[in-house]
N, C-alpha and C positions, 0 to 999 in steps of 0.2 A: 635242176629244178623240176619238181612235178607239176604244180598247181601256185598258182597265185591267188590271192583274195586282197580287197581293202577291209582292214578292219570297221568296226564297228563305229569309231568315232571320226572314220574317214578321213585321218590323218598320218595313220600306218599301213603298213602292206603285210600281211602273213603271209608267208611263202613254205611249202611245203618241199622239203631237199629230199634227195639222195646221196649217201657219201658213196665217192667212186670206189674208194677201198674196202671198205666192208660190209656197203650194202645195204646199213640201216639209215631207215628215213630218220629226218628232225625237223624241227618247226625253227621257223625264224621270224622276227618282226622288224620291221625295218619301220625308220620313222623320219620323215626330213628337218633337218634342226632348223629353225627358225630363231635367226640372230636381230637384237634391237640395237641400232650404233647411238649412242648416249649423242647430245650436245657437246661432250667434253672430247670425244673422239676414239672411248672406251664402247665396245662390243661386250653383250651378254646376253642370258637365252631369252627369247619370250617368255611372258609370266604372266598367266591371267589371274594369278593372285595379286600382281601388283598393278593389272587395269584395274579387278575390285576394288582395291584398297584406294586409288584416285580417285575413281570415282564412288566409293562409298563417301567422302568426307563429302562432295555434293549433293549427298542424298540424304545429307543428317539434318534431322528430326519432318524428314519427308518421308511419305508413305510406301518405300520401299523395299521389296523382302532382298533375303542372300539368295533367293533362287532367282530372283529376276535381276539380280547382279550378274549370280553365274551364267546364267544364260545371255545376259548384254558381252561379257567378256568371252562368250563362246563363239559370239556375232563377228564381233573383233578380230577373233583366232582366227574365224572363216575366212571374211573379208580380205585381211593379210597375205593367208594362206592361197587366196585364188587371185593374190597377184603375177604369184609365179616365181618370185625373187627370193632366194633365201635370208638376203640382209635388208632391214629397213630402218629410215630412219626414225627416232623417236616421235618425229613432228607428224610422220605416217598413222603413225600410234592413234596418236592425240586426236587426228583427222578422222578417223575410223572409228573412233567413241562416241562424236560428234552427233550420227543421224540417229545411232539407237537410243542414246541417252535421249535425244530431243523426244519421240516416240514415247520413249518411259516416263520421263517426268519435267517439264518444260520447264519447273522453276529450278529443276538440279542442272538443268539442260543449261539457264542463262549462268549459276554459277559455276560450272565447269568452263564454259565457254567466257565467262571472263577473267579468270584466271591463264585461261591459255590462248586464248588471241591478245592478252595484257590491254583489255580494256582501260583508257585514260579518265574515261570524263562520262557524265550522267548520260551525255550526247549517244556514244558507244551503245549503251544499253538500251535507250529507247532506241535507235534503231536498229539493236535486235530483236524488240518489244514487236516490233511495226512488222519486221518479216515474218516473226512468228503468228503475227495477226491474219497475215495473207495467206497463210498456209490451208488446204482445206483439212477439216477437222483438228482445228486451232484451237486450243483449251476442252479438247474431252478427255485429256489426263485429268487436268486439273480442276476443271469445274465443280465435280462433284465432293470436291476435295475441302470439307471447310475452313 
């Protein structure tokens, strides 16, 4: 190996070789797989297509672009990724959606989040209502939002 680099999206490594037998350099990219273990006990790759796609359906008919989706689901990759673990569990996932979503849009913020903590009763929500009230800078997503 000559030279190492992290690539651009800081989830690959470019590595610049020498072959011992002939001489010529080549490029190599190296990437760490990042594996999600399902509920069911089924492993498959991360996808920030399919954080998008969960949490798009709590962001329908809210004021939310695909760029500030991909960029939530970029947050996600990161956060993930600087856990250090190659395998996580789905519920990690879920947990990790959690603060960016609250940040981007509090009312996609409480549907997502009742759905996935399986909120029972009105009870549930108002008191996520309540923590969301304590927060500092609580409703400047959505205030100006009519």
């Amino acid at each position: 190996m000559i030279d190492s680099r992290t690539a651009e999206d800081g989830a690959s490594t470019r590595r610049r070789r020498l072959c011992p037998e002939c001489g010529r350099r080549f490029n190599t990219v190296e990437t760490a797989a990042l594996t999600v273990r399902k509920r069911c006990g089924s492993a498959e790759p991360f996808s920030r297509d399919k954080v998008i796609s969960g949490v798009r359906r709590a962001c329908q008919g809210r004021p939310v672009t695909d760029d500030q989706l991909a960029v939530l689901a970029h947050q996600v990759e990161d956060q993930i990724r600087a856990s250090g673990v190659a395998e996580v569990d789905s519920h990690e996932v879920g947990l990790a959606v959690l603060a960016p979503l609250r940040e981007l849009d509090e009312v996609a913020y409480l549907r997502f989040a009742s759905v996935y903590r399986s909120f029972n009763s009105i009870d549930d929500f108002l008191e996520e209502i309540a923590a969301l009230r304590t927060q500092p800078g609580a409703q400047a997503q959505t205030a100006s939002v009519p």
